[in-house]
C-alpha positions as CSV (number, residue, x, y, z in Angstrom):
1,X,88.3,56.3,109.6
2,X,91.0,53.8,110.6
3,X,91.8,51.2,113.1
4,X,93.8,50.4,115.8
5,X,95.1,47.6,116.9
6,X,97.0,46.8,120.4
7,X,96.7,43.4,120.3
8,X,94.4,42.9,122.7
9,X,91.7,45.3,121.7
10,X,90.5,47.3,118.5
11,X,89.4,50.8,118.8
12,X,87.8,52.8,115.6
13,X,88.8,56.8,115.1
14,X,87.1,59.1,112.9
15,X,89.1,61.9,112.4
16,X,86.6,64.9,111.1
17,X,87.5,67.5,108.3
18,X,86.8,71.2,109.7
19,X,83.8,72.9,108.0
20,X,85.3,74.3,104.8
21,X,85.3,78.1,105.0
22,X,83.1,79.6,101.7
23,X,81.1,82.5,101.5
24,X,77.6,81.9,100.1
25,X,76.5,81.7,96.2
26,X,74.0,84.3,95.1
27,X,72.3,83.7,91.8
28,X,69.7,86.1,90.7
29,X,66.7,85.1,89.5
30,X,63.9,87.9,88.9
31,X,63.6,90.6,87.2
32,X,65.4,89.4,84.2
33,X,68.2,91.9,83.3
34,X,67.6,95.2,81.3
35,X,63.6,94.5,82.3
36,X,61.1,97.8,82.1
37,X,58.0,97.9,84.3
38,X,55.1,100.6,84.7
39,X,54.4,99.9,88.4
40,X,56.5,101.0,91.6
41,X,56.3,98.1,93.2
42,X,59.0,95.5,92.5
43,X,60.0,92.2,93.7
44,X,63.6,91.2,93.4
45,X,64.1,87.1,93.6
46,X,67.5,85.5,94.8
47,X,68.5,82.3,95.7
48,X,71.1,81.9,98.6
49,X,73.2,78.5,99.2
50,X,75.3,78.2,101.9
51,X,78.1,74.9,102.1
52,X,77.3,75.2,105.6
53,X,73.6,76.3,105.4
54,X,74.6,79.1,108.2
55,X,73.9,82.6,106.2
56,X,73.0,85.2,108.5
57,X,71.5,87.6,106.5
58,X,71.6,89.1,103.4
59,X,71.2,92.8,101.9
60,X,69.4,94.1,98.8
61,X,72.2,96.5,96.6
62,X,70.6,99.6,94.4
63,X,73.5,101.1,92.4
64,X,76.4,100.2,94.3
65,X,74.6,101.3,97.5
66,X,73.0,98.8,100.2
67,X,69.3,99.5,100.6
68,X,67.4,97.2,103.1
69,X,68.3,93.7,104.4
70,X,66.1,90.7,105.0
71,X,63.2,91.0,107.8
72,X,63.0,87.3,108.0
73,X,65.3,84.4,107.5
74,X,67.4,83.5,104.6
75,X,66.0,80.4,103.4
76,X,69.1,78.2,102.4
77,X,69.0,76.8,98.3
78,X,65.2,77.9,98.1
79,X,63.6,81.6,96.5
80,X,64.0,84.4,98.6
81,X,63.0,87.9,97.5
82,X,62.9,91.7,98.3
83,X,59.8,93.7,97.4
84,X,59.8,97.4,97.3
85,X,58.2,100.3,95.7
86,X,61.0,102.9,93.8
87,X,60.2,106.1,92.0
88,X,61.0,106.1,88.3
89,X,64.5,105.1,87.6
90,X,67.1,103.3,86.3
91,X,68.4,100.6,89.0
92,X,71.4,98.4,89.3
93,X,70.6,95.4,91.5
94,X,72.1,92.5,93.2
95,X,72.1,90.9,96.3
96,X,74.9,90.2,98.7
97,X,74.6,87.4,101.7
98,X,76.6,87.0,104.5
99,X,77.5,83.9,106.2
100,X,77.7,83.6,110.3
101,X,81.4,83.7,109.8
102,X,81.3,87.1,108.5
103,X,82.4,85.5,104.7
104,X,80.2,87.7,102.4
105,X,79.2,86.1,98.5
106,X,77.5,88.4,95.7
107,X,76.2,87.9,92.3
108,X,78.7,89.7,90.5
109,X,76.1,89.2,87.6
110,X,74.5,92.7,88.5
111,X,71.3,93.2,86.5
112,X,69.4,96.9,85.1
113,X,65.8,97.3,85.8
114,X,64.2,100.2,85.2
115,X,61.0,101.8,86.7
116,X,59.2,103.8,84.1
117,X,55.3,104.8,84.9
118,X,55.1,107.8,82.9
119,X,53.3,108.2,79.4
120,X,55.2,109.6,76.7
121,X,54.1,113.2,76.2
122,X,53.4,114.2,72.8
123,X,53.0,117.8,71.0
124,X,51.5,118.3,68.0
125,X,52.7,121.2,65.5
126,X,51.4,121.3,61.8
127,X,48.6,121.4,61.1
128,X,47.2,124.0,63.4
129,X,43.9,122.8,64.9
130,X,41.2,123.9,62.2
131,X,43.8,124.8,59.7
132,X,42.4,125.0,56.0
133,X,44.6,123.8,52.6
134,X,44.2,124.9,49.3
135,X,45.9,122.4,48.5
136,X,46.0,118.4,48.4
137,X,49.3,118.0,49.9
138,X,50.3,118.7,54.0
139,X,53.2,117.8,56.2
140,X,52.3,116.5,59.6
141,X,54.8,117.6,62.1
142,X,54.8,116.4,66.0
143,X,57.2,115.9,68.8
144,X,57.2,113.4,71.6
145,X,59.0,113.8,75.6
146,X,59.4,110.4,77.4
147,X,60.9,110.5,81.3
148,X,63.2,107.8,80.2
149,X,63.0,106.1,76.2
150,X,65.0,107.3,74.0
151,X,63.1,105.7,71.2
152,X,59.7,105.9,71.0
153,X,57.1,103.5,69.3
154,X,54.4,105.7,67.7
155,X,51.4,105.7,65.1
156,X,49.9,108.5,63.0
157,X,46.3,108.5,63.0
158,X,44.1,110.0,60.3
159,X,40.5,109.7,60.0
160,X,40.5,106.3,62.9
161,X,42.8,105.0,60.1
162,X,46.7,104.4,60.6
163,X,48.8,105.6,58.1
164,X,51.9,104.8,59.4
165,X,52.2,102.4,62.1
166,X,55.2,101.6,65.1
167,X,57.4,103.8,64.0
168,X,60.4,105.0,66.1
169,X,60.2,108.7,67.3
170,X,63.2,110.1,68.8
171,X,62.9,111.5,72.5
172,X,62.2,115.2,72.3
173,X,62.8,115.4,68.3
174,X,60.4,116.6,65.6
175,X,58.9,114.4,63.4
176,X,57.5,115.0,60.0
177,X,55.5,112.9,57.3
178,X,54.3,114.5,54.1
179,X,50.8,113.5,52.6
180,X,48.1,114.2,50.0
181,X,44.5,114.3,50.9
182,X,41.2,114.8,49.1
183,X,38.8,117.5,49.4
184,X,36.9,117.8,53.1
185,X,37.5,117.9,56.3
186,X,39.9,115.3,58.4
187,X,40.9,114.3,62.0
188,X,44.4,113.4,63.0
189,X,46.2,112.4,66.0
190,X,49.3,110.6,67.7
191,X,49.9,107.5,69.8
192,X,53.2,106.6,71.2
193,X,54.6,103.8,73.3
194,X,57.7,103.6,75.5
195,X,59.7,100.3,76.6
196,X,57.9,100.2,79.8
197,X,54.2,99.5,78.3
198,X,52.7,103.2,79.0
199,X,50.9,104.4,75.9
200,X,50.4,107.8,75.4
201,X,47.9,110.1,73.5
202,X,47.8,113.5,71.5
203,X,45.2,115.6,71.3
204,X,43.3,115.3,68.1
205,X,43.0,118.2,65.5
206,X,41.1,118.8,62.6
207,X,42.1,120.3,58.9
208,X,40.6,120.7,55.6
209,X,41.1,120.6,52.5
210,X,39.8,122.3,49.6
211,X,39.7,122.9,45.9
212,X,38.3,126.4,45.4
213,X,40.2,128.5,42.9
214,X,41.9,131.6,44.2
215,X,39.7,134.7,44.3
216,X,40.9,137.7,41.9
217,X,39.8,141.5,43.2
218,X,39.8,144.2,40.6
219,X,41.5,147.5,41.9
220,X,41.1,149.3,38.8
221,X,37.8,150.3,36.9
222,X,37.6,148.8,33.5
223,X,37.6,151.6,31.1
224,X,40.9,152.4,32.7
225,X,43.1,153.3,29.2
């Protein structure tokens, strides 16, 4: 503001700054970054702010590619969010927002979600299902196949009991543990758990083992000389 004076009257200008040209701030909020989930459907959570609280619109990115732009209007400094369902995957995201200028503002801050809701799948070798021991000492051996882990959380179960408990398990690798039992029969089975919460389940097999002395056959009469 400042005045003018003409001696005989005073007259008061304002002179007004034009509205500063900015493209809109994106910050994103939800899913955190590197977050697994076991469900297709996901919300993704923004917040838009605009210097001259004018954005137009703005557009959900998956993996460098635009995939669907908000239905209703961008609320300016306040939540907004995109829900949709995706098949298994890993995802990329951010949001960009675009002003009714045309000046476009992203979260450069891209995140990784991924979409996991498969159980692991796991295969169990050794022992064969009813598979009798002589003697006290076995190796277990047993793979697991996940979609997308690469390291598996597992348990070995024998007889309800876990002998060895969240260990990792390479994807698609064999795994082996090497124990001694007592005579009789016993149940084992395998439990494994990827990043995304989904627990999968072996079958479960039975052994036994036992204590009874090798039997020796005579081929040969016993007067033989």
């Amino acid at each position: 503001n400042f005045n003018y004076n003409n001696g005989t009257d005073q007259t008061t200008f304002e002179i007004l700054s034009p509205l500063a040209q900015q493209a809109p701030n994106i910050t994103l909020t939800n899913p955190g970054n590197n977050t697994f989930q076991n469900v297709s459907s996901i919300t993704f959570s923004y917040n838009a702010t605009d210097i001259n609280n004018n954005i137009a619109n703005s557009t959900l990115i998956l993996n460098g590619q635009k995939n669907m732009t908000n239905q209703t209007p961008v609320l300016d400094s306040q939540i907004n969010n995109f829900t949709i369902s995706l098949p298994d995957g890993v995802y990329i995201w951010t949001v960009n927002a675009t002003d009714t200028t045309g000046l476009e503002g992203t979260d450069a801050n891209a995140r990784t979600v991924t979409i996991d809701t498969l159980a692991p799948d796991i295969t169990l070798y050794n022992p064969l299902a009813n598979e009798s021991f002589s003697s006290s000492t076995l190796t277990y051996n047993f793979s697991v196949i996940d979609n997308l882990d690469s390291v598996l959380v597992c348990d070995l179960i024998v007889d309800s009991i876990t002998e060895e408990n969240n260990f990792n398990a390479q994807n698609n690798t064999f795994v082996n543990f090497t124990k001694t039992y007592g005579v009789g029969i016993h149940f084992w089975n395998v439990s494994c758990l990827d990043d995304a919460g989904n627990t999968g389940f072996s079958e479960t097999r039975n052994f036994t083992m036992t204590d009874e002395p090798p039997t020796v056959v005579l081929i040969t009469s016993n007067n033989t000389f």
